[in-house]
C-alpha positions in Angstrom: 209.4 -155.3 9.4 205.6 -155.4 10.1 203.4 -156.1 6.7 199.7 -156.0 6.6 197.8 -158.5 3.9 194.5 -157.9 2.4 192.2 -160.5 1.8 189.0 -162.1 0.8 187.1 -165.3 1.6 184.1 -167.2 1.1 183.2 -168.8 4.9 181.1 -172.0 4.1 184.3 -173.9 4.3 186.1 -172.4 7.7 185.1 -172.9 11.0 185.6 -169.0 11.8 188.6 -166.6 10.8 190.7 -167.1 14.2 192.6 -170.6 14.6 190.8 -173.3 16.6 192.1 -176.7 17.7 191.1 -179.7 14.9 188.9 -177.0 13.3 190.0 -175.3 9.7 190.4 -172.1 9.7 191.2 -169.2 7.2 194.1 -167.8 9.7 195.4 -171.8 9.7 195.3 -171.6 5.9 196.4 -168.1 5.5 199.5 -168.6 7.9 200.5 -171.8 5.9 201.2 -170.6 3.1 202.9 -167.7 4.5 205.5 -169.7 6.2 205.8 -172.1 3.0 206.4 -168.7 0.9 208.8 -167.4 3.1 210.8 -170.0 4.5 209.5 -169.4 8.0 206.9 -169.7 10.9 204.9 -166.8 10.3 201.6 -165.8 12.6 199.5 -163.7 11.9 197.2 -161.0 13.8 193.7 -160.1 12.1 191.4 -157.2 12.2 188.9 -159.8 13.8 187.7 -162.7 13.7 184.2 -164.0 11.9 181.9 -166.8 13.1 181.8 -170.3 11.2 180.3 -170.0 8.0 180.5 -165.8 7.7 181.9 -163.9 4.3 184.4 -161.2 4.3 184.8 -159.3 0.8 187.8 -157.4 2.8 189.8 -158.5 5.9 192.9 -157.4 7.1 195.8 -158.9 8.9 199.6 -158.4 9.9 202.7 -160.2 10.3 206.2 -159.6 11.3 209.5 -160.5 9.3 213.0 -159.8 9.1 212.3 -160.5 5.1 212.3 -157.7 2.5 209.2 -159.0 0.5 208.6 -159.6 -2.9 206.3 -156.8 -4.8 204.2 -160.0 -5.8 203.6 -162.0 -3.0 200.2 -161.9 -3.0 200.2 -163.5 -6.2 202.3 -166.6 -4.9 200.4 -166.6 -2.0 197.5 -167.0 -4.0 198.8 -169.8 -5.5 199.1 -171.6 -2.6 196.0 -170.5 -0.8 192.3 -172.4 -1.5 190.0 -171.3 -4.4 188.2 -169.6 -1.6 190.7 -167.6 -0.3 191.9 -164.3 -2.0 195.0 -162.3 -1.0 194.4 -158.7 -2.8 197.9 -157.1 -1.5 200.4 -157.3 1.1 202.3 -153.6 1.7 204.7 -152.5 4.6 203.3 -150.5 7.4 205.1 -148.8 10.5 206.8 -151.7 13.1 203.8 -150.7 16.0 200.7 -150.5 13.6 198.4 -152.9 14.7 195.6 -154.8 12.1 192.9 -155.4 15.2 193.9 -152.6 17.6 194.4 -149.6 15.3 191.0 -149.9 13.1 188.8 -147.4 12.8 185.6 -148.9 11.9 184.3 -152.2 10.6 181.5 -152.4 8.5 179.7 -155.7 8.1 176.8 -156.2 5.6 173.8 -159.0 5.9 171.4 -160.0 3.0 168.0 -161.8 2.9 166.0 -163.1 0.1 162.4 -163.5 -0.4 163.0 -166.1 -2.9 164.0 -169.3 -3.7 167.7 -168.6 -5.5 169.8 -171.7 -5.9 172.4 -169.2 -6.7 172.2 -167.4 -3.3 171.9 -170.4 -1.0 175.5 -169.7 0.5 175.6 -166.1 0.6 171.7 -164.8 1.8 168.8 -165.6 4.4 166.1 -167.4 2.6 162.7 -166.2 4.3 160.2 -167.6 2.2 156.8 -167.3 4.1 156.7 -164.3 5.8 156.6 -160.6 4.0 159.3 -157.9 6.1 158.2 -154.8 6.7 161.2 -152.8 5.5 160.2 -149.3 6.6 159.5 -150.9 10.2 163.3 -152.6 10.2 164.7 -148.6 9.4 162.9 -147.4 11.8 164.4 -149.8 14.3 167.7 -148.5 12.6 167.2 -145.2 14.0 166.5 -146.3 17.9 170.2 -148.7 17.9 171.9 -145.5 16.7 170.4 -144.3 19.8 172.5 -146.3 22.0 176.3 -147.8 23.2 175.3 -151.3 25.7 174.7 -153.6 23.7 175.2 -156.8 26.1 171.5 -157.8 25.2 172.9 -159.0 21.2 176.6 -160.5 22.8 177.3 -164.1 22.8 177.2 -165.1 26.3 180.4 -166.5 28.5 182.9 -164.4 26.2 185.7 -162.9 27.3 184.4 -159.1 26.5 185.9 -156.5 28.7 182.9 -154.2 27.7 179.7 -154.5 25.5 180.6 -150.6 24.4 180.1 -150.3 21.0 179.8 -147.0 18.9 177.5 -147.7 15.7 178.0 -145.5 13.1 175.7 -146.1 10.6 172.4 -149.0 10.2 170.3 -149.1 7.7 168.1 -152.0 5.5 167.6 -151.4 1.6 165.5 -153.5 -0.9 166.2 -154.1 -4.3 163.6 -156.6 -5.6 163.4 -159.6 -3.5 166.6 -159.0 -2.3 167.2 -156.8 0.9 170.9 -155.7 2.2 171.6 -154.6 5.6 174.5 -152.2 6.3 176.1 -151.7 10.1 179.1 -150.1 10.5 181.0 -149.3 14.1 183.9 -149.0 16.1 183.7 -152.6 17.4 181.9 -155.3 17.3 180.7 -157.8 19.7 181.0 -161.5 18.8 177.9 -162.8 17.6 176.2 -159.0 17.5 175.5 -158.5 13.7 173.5 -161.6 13.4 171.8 -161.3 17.0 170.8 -157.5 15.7 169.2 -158.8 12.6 167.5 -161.7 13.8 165.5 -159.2 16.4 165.1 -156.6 13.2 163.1 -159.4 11.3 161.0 -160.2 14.3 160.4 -156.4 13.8 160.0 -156.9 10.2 157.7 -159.7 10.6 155.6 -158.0 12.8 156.3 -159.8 16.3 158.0 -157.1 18.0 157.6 -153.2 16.9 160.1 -150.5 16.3 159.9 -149.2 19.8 160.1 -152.7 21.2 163.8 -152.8 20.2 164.3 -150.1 23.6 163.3 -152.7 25.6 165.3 -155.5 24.4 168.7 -153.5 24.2 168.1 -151.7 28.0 167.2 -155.5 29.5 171.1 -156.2 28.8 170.2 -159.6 28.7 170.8 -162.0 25.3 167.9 -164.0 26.0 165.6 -160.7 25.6 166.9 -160.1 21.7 165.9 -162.6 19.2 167.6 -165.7 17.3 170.5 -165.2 15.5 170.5 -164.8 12.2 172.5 -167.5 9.9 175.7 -167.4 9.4 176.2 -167.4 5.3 174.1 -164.0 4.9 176.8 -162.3 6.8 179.4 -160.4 5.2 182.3 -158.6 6.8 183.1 -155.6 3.8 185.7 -153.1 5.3 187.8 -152.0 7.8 189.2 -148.7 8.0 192.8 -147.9 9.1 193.9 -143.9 9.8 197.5 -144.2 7.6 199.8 -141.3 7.9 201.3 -140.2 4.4 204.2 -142.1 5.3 202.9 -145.3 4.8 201.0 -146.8 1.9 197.9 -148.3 2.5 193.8 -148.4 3.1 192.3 -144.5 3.5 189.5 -144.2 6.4 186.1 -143.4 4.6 
């Protein structure tokens, strides 16, 4: 039987979500308890896989076993797992449903803060010195919805078969000294969400304008977009599945 798990974890601990040689991983943690559950070598396939240091409040996986499964697995399994990893469920799905292939959308959120916070230092971009432009940033918003390539924010000398992306949504909000950017899409390119806000502050900031953005995603060229953004203001917050009625399980927004 194929089972998806759904989970939560705080990055600053984990080089990344995929498994990496001499690194620690979530997938290396994640997959180690399974298999010490279980009784069994168990891998696991993810919806993606986040950079060193990135959030996710909901990720998704799947494994295979010929094990009927306890109703609360995911309660042992959190018993065996880090304080900073949470399994939220683990449910049955159809033998061919696939956690990476067969999403939807992904929707990852990024915040900065205009403050000193000691309490945000792990989970937000502390810009201290310069004031963003927020209305400048959603304008910007409404030019990347404009467009698929977007080669000019991919981490170079990946294996990416195409820098096609279909964003569905982009927007920055500010509550306080505390702003939140949303992006949701089909896919997304490794190292995209924090290449596309790095540039949006330069917008912010006032070194590039709105319209400048055109230029930088039709060069198809990373060195054109700005720096990356840090990793611990990144948060990966859903992915969407189409279930039939057949099978339990996440509904697509």
């Amino acid at each position: 039987m194929r089972y998806f798990i759904e989970f939560s974890y705080h990055g600053k601990n984990y080089f990344g979500y995929q498994i990496q040689p001499r690194q620690i991983t979530v997938q290396e943690e994640l997959e180690k308890a399974l298999s010490t559950i279980l009784r069994e070598k168990i891998k696991t396939t993810g919806a993606g896989r986040t950079d060193t240091g990135v959030h996710a409040r909901k990720m998704f996986a799947h494994f295979d076993t010929d094990l009927v499964l306890e109703e609360n697995l995911h309660y042992k399994l959190n018993s065996f797992l880090p304080q900073d990893i949470a399994v939220n469920r683990v449910f049955a799905v159809k033998k061919d449903f696939h956690a990476r292939f067969d999403a939807t959308f992904r929707t990852y959120e990024y915040f900065i803060t205009s403050e000193k916070d000691p309490f945000l230092v792990d989970f937000s971009w502390q810009i201290l010195k310069n004031k963003i432009d927020v209305e400048k940033m959603n304008m910007a918003c409404m030019i990347l919805l404009e467009y698929e390539d977007f080669t000019s924010f991919a981490k170079l000398h990946t294996d990416n078969k195409t820098n096609i992306c279909k964003i569905y949504r982009a927007d920055w909000v500010q509550n306080d000294n505390l702003l939140k950017f949303t992006i949701s899409a089909d896919r997304f390119l490794r190292n995209m969400v924090r290449a596309i806000v790095g540039t949006m502050v330069e917008i912010g900031i006032g070194k590039l304008q709105p319209e400048d953005l055109r230029k930088v995603i039709e060069a198809k060229n990373r060195n054109s977009a700005g720096t990356s953004a840090p990793a611990q203001g990144l948060f990966l917050v859903d992915v969407g599945y189409d279930f039939n009625d057949e099978t339990p399980g996440v509904q697509p927004k």
